[in-house]
C-alpha positions in Angstrom: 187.4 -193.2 -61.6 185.1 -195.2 -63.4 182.6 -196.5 -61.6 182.0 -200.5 -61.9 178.3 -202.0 -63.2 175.8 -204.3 -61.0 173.4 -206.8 -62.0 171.3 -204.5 -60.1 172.0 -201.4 -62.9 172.0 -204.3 -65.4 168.4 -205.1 -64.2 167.4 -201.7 -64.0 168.2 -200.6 -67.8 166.2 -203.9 -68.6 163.2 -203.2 -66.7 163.1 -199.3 -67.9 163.8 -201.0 -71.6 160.5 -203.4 -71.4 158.6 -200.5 -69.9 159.6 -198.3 -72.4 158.7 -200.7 -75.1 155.2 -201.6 -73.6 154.4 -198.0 -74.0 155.3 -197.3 -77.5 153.6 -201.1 -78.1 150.5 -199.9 -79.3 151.8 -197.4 -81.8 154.3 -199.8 -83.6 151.5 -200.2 -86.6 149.9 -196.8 -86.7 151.7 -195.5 -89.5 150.8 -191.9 -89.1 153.1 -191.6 -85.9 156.0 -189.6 -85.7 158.3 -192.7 -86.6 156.0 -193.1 -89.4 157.6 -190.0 -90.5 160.9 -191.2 -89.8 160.4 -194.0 -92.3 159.5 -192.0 -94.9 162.1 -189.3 -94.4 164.5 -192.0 -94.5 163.1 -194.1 -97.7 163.1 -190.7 -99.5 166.3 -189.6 -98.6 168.4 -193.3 -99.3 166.2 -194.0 -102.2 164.2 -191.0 -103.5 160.5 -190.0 -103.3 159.4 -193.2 -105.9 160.8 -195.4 -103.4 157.8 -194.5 -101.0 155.0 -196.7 -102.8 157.1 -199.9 -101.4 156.2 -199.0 -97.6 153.0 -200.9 -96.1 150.7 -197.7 -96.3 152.5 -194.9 -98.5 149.2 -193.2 -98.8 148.1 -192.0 -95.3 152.0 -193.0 -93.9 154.2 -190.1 -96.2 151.3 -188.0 -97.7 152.7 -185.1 -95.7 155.5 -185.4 -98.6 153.6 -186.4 -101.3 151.0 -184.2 -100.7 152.0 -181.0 -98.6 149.5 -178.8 -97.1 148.8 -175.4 -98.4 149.0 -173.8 -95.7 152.6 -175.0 -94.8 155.7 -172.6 -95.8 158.5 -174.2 -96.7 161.2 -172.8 -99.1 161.7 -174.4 -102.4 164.1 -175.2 -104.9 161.8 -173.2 -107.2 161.5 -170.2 -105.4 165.6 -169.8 -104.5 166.4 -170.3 -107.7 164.0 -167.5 -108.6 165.1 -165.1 -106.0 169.2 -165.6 -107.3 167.9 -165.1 -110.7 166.6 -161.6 -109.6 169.9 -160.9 -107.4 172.1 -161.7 -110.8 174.0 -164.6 -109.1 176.4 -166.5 -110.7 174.7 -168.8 -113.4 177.5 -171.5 -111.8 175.4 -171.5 -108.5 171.6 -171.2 -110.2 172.5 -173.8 -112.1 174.3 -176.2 -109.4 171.2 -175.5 -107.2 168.6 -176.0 -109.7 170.1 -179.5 -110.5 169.1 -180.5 -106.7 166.1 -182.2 -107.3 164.0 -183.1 -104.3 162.7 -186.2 -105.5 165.8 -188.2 -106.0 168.0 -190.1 -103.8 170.1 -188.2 -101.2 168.6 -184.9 -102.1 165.0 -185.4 -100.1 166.0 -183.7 -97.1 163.2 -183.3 -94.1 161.2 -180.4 -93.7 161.4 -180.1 -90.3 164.9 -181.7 -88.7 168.1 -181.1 -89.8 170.7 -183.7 -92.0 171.8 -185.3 -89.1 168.5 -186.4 -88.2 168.7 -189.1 -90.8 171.2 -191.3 -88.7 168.7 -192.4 -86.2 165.8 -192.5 -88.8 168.2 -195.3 -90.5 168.4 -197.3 -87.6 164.8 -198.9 -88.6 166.1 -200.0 -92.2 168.0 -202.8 -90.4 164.7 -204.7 -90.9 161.9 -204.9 -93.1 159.6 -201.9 -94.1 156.6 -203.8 -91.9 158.4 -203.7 -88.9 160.9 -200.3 -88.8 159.0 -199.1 -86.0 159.8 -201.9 -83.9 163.2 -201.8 -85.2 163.4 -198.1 -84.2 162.0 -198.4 -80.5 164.9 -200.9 -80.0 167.2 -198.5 -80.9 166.0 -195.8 -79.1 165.7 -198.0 -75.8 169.5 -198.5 -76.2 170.0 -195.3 -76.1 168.1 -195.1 -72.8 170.0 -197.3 -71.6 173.2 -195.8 -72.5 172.4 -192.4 -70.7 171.8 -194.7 -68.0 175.1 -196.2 -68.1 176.4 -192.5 -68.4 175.0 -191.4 -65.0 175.9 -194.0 -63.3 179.5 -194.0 -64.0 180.1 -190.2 -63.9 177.9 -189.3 -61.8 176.1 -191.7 -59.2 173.5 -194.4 -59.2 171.2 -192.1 -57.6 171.5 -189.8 -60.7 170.9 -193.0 -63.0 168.0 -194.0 -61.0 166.7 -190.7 -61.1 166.5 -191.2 -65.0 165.0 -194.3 -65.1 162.2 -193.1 -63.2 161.8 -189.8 -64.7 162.2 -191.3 -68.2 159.5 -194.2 -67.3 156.7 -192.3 -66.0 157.0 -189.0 -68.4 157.8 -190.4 -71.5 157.0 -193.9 -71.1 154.6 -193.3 -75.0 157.7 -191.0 -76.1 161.3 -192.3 -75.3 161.2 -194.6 -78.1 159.0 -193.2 -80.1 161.2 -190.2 -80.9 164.6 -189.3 -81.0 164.6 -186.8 -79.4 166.7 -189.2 -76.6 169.9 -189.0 -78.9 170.5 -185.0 -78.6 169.8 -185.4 -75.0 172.4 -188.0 -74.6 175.1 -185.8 -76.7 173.8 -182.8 -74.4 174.7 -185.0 -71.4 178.1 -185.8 -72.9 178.7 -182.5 -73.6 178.4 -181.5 -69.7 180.1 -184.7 -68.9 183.8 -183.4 -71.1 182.9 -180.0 -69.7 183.1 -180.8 -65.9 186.5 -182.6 -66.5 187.8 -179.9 -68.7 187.8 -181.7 -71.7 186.6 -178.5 -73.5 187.1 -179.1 -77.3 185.5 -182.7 -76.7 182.6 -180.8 -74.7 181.7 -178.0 -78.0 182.2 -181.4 -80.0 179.5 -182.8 -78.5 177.3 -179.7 -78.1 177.5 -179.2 -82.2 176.5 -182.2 -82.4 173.5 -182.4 -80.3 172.6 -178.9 -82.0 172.5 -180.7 -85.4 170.5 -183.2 -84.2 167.7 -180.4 -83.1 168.5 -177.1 -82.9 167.5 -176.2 -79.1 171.0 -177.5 -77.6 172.4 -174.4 -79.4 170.9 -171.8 -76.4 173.4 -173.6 -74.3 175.9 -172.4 -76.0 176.4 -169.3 -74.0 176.6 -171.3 -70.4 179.4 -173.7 -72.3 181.1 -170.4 -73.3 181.1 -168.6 -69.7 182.1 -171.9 -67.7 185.2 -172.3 -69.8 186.5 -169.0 -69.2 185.4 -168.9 -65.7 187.8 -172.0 -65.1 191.3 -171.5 -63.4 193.1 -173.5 -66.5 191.5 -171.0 -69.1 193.5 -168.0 -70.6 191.9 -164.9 -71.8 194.2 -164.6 -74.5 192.5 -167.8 -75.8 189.1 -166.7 -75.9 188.3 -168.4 -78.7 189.3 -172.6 -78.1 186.3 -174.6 -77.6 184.2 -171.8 -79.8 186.1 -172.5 -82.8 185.4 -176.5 -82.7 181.8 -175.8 -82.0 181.2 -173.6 -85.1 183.6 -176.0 -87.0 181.6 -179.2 -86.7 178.1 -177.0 -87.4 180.0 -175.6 -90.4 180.9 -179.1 -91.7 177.7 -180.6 -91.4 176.0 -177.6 -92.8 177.7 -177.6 -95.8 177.2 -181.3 -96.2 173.9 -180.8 -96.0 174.0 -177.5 -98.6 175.4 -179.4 -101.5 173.1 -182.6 -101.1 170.0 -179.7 -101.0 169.8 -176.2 -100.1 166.2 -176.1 -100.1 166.4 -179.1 -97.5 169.0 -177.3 -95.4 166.9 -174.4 -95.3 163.4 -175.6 -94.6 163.8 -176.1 -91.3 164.3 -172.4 -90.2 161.2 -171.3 -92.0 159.1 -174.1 -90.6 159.7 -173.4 -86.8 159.5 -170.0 -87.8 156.1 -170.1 -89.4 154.7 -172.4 -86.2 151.8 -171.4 -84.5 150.8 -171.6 -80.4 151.2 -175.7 -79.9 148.2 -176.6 -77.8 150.1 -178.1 -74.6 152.5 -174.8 -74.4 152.6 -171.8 -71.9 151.5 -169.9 -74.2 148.3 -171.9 -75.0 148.0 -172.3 -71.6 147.7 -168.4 -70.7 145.7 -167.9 -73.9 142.8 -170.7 -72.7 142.7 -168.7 -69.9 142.0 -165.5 -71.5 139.2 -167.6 -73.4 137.3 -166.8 -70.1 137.8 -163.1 -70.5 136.1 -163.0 -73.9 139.1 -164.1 -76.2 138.0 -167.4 -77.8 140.1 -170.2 -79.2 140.0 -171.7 -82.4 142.5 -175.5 -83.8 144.1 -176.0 -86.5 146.5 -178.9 -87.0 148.9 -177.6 -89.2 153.0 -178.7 -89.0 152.6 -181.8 -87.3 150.8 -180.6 -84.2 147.3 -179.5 -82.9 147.9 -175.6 -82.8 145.9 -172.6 -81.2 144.3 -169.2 -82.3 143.2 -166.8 -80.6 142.9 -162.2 -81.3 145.9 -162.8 -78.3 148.1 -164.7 -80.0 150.0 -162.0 -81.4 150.7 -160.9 -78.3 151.6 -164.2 -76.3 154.1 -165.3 -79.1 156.4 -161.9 -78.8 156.1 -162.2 -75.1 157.6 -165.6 -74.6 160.5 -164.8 -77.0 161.1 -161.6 -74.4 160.9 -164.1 -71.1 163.2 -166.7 -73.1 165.6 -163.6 -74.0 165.3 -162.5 -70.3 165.3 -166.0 -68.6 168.9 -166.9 -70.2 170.2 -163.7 -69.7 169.3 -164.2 -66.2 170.7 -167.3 -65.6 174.2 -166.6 -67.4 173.8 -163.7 -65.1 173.8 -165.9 -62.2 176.2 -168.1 -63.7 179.0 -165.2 -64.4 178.6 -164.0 -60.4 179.6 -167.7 -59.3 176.6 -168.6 -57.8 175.8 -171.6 -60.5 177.2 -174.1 -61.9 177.6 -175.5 -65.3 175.2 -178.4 -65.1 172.6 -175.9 -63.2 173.2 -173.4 -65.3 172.5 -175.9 -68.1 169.4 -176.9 -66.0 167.8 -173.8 -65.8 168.8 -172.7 -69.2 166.5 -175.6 -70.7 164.1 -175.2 -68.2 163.5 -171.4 -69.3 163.5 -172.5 -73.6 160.7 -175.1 -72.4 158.2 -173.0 -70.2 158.3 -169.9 -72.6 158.6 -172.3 -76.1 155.7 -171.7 -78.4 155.8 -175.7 -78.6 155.5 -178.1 -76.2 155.5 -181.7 -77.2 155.8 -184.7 -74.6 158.7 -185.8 -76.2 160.4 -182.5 -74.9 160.9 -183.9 -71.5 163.5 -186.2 -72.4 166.0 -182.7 -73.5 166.0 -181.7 -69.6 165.5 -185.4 -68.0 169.1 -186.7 -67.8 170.2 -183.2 -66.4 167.5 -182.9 -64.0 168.9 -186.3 -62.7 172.2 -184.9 -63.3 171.6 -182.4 -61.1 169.0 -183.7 -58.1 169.9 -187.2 -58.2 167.4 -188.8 -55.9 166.6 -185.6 -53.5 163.3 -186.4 -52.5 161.6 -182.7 -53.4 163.3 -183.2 -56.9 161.7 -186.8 -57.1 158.7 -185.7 -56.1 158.2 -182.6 -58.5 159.5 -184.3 -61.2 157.5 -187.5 -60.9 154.3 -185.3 -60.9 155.3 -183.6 -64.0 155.7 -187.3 -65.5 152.6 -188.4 -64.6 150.4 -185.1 -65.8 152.5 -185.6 -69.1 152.0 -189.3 -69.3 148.3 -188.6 -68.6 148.2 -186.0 -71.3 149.6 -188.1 -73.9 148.7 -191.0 -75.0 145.9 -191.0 -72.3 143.8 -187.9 -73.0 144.9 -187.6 -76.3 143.5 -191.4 -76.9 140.1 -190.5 -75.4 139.0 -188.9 -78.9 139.1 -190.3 -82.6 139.9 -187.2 -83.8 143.0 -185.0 -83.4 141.1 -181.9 -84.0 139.0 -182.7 -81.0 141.7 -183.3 -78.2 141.5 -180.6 -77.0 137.6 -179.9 -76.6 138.2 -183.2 -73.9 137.3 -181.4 -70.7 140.0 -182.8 -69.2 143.1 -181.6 -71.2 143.3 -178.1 -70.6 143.4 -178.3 -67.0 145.7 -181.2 -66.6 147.6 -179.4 -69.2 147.8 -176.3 -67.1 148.4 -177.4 -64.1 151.3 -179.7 -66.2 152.6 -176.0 -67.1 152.0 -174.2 -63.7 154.1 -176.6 -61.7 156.8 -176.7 -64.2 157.1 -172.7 -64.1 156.6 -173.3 -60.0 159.8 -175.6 -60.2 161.7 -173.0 -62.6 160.8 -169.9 -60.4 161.9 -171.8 -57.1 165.2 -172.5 -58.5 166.2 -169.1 -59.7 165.0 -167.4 -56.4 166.9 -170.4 -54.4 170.3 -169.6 -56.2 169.8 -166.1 -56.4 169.1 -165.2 -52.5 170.9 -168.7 -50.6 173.9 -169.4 -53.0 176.5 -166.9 -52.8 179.3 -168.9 -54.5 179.1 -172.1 -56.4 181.4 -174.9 -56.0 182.8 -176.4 -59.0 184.1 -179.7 -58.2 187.1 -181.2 -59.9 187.2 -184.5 -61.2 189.3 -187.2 -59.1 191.5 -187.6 -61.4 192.8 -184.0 -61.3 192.5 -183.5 -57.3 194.7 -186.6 -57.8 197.3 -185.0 -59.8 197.3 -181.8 -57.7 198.0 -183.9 -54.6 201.1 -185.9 -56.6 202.7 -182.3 -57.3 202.2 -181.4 -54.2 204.4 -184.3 -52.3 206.9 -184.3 -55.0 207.0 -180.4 -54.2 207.2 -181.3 -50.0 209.9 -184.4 -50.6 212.3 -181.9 -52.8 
């Protein structure tokens, strides 16, 4: 049953827009922002590299694609058609791939997001060049709102509320100043189809919040075991709901293979070639080996301020192992019974973001509408969350505003506490959950929809009147 709207939600998502706004104001002309970026990804793409020299600062804006960094590994055009060449490929292939040049329309892919990407990125082109970034934070906060909208109607106005706060005080220099919001959203309406058994709608959306950014595909799995753990689901059919998943990726994939396979592919290798981001885990437990005898050294490389250190060869490895063990754990708990989908889906992001070897502020807004999903307005879930915010929010674009140079962030003698104790209560929260559903849950309780408990109830007095 759909639930109706107040003035009072109206005036909510209008409030959390205006704040959301305020604090992305004071980037809207600093053109070497991540929606910066966005702007030149999307000139390059629509109208080719030459087209860049027509925004307000192409020099400092897109130099990141004029003029790469050596020390960045991407995958070129150059170097696949070379490596086909050596294989003996068919000259059909070599050639249609060598014909893909990067510097004209529709084949300048991004480095670092996938195809789909460019949808959102567009949304600034409704206006002039000088004022895309305004354009975009609009857009974004729309989005906001929508998820609002979302929670409140399927879920409850506590839930909704929950957002708004979370989504104001941790990214309130973030939420629309990325877009990262959009494969939140299609993560939420993923769960949203799933809980009401709309399965093939549910991988729909899923796929398409994984070609958004790749992190929604790890859910995959808790998707996968909820369907077959449902009454209504055959084992003969093991595969419906899969197939739709790996048939949207496929589509878009390939779309994005014949505009450029050197585009396509460039993602993979940068996230794979990504050091320790400064604000992780990772560089968490490695500042404090620094006091053991292991110092640190920064590089910004890939779009972030990085960390080195003799122990970062073993940190890196051992996060993948706690990611690998973390989900199997919780589809563990989820097979037994004792967890539902939307915790399950919880927990599941909450592991990929503790033991990630990046942690950008922006991240927050991937588990934000499921934490409110899940807590609602549960005062020990409004408390920890709201003090996650705020250590986030006071990390960036407070302590990362206190230096004129990015290189130097991290030598403020504030950020590596804040960022660790940032870090330590979001493991704290993680840890607490898993030991609460492990020992006090014995059996979760998946709740039907009301439309279904409906229909059961109508068969059964049909059944009693005959």
């Amino acid at each position: 049953m759909v639930k109706r709207l107040t003035l009072v939600d109206i005036g909510v998502v209008l409030v959390m827009g205006i704040l959301l706004y305020c604090g992305v104001s004071g980037q809207v002309f600093l053109w070497y922002t991540d929606v910066g970026k966005y702007q030149c990804y999307s000139v390059a793409f629509w109208h080719g590299i030459a087209a860049l020299k027509t925004l307000p600062v192409p020099a400092i804006q897109c130099q990141f694609i004029t003029q790469p960094r050596s020390d960045m590994v991407f995958i070129t055009t150059d170097t696949l058609v070379h490596v086909m060449k050596v294989h003996d490929l068919p000259h059909w292939l070599i050639a249609f791939i060598a014909s893909q040049a990067p510097t004209e329309p529709l084949h300048a892919l991004p480095h670092e997001y996938p195809l789909l990407t460019l949808i959102p990125f567009a949304f600034g082109l409704v206006l002039s060049a000088h004022w895309y970034q305004i354009a975009f934070a609009i857009a974004m906060t729309v989005c906001a709102g929508v998820i609002y909208f979302m929670l409140k109607t399927w879920r409850s106005r506590e839930a909704a509320l929950a957002f708004a706060l979370f989504t104001v005080v941790g990214c309130w220099a973030t939420a629309a100043a990325r877009y990262d919001i959009l494969p939140a959203g299609f993560t939420l309406a993923a769960l949203l189809c799933a809980e009401r058994r709309r399965w093939y709608w549910a991988f729909a959306m899923l796929a398409v919040a994984t070609m958004f950014k790749f992190y929604p595909i790890v859910l995959l799995p808790v998707f996968f075991i909820a369907q077959h753990k449902s009454r209504y689901m055959r084992w003969t059919k093991w595969w419906r709901g899969l197939d739709v998943f790996v048939l949207v990726c496929s589509a878009i994939t390939t779309l994005s293979l014949l505009l450029s396979v050197e585009g396509t592919l460039a993602p993979l290798g940068y996230f794979g070639n990504r050091p320790i981001q400064v604000e992780s885990s990772a560089a968490s437990l490695l500042w404090l080996a620094s006091f053991f005898g292991f110092p640190l050294h920064y590089s910004t490389t890939y779009g972030s301020l990085n960390v080195l250190s003799a122990l970062s060869g073993i940190a890196s490895p051992l996060m993948t192992v706690l990611l690998l063990v973390g989900i199997g754990y919780v589809c563990w708990l989820q097979w037994r019974g004792k967890i539902t989908l939307s915790v399950a889906l919880l927990l599941v992001l909450l592991v990929v973001i503790c033991t990630g070897k990046v942690f950008s502020p922006q991240y927050l807004l991937w588990i934000i509408p499921i934490v409110a999903y899940v807590g609602e307005c549960k005062w020990r879930w409004l408390l920890s969350w709201t003090g996650i915010g705020v250590l986030t929010t006071w990390i960036f674009p407070y302590i990362y505003s206190a230096t004129t140079s990015f290189i130097r962030v991290a030598t403020v003698p504030t950020f590596n506490p804040v960022v660790l104790t940032r870090n330590v209560l979001l493991v704290a929260f993680t840890l607490t959950l898993l030991y609460h559903y492990t020992v006090y849950h014995k059996k979760a309780v998946i709740t039907l929809p009301l439309m279904q408990i409906e229909e059961r109830e109508a068969v059964v007095s049909m059944a009693q009147a005959d």
